[in-house]
DRENMI-677827 format. One line per field, with one value per residue (C-alpha): x, y, z negated; residue number from 1; residue in one letter. Coordinates in pm, whole numbers, plus 50000, padded with zeros to 5 digits. Layout:
BEGIN
x: X,...
y: Y,...
z: Z,...
num: NUM,...
residu: a,...
! end
This chain:
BEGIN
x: 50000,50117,50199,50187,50349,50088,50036,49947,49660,49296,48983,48733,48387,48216,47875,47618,47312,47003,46840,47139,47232,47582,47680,47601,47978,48324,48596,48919,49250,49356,49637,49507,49533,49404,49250,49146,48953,48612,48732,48866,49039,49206,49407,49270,49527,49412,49106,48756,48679,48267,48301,48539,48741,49116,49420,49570,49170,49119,48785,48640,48515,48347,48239,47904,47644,47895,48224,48310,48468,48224,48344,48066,48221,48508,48679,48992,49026,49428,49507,49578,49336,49169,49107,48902,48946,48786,49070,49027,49246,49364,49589,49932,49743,49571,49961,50126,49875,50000,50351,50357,50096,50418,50595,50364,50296,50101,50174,49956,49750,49496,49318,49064,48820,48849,48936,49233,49183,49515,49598,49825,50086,50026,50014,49974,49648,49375,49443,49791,49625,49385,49691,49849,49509,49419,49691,49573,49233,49244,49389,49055,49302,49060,48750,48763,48508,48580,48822,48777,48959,49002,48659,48468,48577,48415,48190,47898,48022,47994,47579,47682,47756,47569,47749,47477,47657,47462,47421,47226,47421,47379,47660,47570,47903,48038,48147,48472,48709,49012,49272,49474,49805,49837,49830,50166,50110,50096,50473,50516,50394,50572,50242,50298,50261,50057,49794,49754,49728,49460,49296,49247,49090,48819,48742,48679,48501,48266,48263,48121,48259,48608,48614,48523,48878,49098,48927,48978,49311,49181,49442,49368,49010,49158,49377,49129,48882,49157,49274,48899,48918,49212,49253,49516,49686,49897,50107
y: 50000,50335,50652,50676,50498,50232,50455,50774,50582,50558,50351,50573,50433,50463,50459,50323,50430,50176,50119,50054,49644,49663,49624,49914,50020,49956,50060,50227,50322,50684,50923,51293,51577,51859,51632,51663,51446,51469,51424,51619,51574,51265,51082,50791,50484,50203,50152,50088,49722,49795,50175,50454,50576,50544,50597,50952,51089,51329,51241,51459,51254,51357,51097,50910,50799,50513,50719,50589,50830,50826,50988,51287,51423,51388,51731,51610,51284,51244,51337,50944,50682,50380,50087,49767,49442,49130,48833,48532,48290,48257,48529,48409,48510,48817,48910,48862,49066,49337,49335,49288,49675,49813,49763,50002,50304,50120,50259,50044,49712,49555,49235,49042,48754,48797,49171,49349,49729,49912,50293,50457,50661,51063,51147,50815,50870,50691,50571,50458,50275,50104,50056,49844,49639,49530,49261,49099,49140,49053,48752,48694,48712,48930,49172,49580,49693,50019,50316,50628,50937,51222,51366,51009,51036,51377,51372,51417,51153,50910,50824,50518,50692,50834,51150,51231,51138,50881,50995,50699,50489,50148,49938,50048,50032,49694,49690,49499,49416,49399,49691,49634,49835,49559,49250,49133,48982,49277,49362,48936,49041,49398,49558,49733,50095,50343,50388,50056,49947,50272,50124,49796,49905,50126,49800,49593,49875,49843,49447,49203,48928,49101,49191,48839,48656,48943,48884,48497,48516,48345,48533,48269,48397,48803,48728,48618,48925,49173,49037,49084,49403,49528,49341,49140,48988,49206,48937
z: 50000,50056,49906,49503,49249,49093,48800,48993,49140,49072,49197,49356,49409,49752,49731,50043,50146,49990,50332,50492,50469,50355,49976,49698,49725,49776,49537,49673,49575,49592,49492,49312,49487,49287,49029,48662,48409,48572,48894,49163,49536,49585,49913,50012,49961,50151,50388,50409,50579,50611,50716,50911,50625,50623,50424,50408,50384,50154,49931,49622,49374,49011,48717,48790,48518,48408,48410,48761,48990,49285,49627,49660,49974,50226,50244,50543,50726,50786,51182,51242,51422,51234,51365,51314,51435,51405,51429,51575,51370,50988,50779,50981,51272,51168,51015,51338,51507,51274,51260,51666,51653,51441,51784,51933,51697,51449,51069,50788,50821,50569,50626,50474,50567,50963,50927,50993,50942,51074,51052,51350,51294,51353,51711,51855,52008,52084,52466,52343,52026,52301,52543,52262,52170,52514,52563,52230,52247,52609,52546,52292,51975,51856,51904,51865,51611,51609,51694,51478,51507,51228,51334,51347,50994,50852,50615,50886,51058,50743,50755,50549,50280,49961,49857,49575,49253,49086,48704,48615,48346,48461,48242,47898,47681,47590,47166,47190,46894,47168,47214,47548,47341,47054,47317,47328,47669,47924,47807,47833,48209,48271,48282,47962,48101,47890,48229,48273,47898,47891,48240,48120,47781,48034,48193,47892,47762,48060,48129,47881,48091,48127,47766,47581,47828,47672,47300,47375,47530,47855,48070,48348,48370,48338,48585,48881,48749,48774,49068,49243,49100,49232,49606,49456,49155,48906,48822
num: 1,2,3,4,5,6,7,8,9,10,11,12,13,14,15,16,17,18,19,20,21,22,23,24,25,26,27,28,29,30,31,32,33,34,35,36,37,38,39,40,41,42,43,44,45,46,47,48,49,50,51,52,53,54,55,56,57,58,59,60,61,62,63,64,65,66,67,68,69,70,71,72,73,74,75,76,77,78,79,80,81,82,83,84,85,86,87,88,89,90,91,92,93,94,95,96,97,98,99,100,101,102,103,104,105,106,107,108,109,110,111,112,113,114,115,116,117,118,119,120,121,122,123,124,125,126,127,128,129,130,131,132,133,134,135,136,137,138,139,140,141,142,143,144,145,146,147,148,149,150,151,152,153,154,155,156,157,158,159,160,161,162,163,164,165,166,167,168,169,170,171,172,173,174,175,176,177,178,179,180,181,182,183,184,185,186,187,188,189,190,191,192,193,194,195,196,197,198,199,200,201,202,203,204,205,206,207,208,209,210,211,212,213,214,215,216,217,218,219,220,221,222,223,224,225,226,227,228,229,230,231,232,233,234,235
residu: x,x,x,x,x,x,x,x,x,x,x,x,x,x,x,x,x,x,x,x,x,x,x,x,x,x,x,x,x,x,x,x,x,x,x,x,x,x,x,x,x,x,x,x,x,x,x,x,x,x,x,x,x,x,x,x,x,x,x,x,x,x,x,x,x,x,x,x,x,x,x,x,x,x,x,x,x,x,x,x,x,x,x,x,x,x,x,x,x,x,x,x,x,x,x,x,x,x,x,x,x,x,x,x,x,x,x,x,x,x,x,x,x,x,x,x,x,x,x,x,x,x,x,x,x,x,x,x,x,x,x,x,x,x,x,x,x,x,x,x,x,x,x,x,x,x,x,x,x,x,x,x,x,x,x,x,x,x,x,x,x,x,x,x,x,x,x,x,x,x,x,x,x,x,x,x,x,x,x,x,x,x,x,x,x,x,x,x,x,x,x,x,x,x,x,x,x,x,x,x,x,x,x,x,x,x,x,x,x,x,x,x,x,x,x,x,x,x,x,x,x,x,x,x,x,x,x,x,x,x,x,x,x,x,x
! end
């Protein structure tokens, strides 16, 4: 992922439109801005696999009903292209795809379950981003979902998205006896930091679930929630 150190990032919560048959929301990682405790402007730091939204966007974002930052507006998509494409094959295949694009102007890839969602570099446009595709795709390794450039990426552009913050508290908070800075196992792990010690206490103090593995020491079970969580494991 680029851009910011692990511990200058936050999630930011995009929120979808009700009608619309896609899931409530997605949950991103982004770099602040001009940010403060409420919220604020924040860089997008890895892409969207359901809609246009890339890395480098800049999103504001203030503190929904449950103390999520929710993305309320997008104030400058970054002057790259974004594409989508569906791959035909497994991970190796969907990774080749990617590291052969680097060849040809490509910057940043991200896959997942069929999906590779690549950012260009700036000023590779959008003929030379097709220009690269076509031999793969021709050759049916895979099938374009989408191109977006900077403006297929404003904030009038996004219909998927609900921009009205959502003050309703829907995950009342959890009562836990755990406290993330007296677990010996995150320094055990080298995920002792003070924002990730303070992150993981926010979760547990939001997830029943989450909370009663930490309380029970059932790092197995932490592990594959944090890892869903976060589009990856930690450690």
């Amino acid at each position: 992922m680029p851009g910011a150190s692990s511990e200058d990032r936050v999630k930011v919560n995009v929120r979808y439109r009700a009608e619309l048959e896609l899931l409530a929301g997605e949950s991103l990682w982004a770099a602040p801005v001009d940010a403060h405790d409420a919220g604020g402007t924040y860089a997008l730091q890895n892409n969207s696999f359901y809609i246009p939204l890339a890395v480098g966007d800049v999103v504001r974002a203030e503190l929904n009903g449950d103390e999520i930052l929710q993305v309320v507006d997008v104030v400058e998509p970054a002057p790259v292209v974004l594409t989508s494409v569906a791959v035909n094959g497994d991970h190796e295949a969907a990774r080749a795809l990617g590291e052969r694009w680097r060849e040809h102007g490509a910057n940043w890839s991200e896959g997942m379950e069929g999906l590779l969602s690549t950012v260009w570099k700036a000023g590779v446009d959008a003929e030379q981003v097709l220009a690269a595709l076509a031999p793969d795709l021709s050759a049916g390794l895979g099938e374009l979902l989408w191109l977006a450039r900077p403006e297929q990426r404003s904030r009038e552009a996004q219909t998927a998205i609900d921009f009205e913050l959502d003050r309703v508290q829907h995950f009342p908070p959890v009562e836990t006896s755990y406290w993330a800075a007296d677990d010996p196992f995150w320094r055990e792990v080298g995920l002792d930091s003070p924002d990730f010690l303070a992150y993981l206490q926010t979760l547990a103090g939001r997830d029943a679930e989450l909370a009663a593995a930490l309380e029970s020491g059932d790092y197995t079970r932490v592990r594959e929630m944090l890892s869903f969580i976060n589009d990856g494991p930690l450690w």
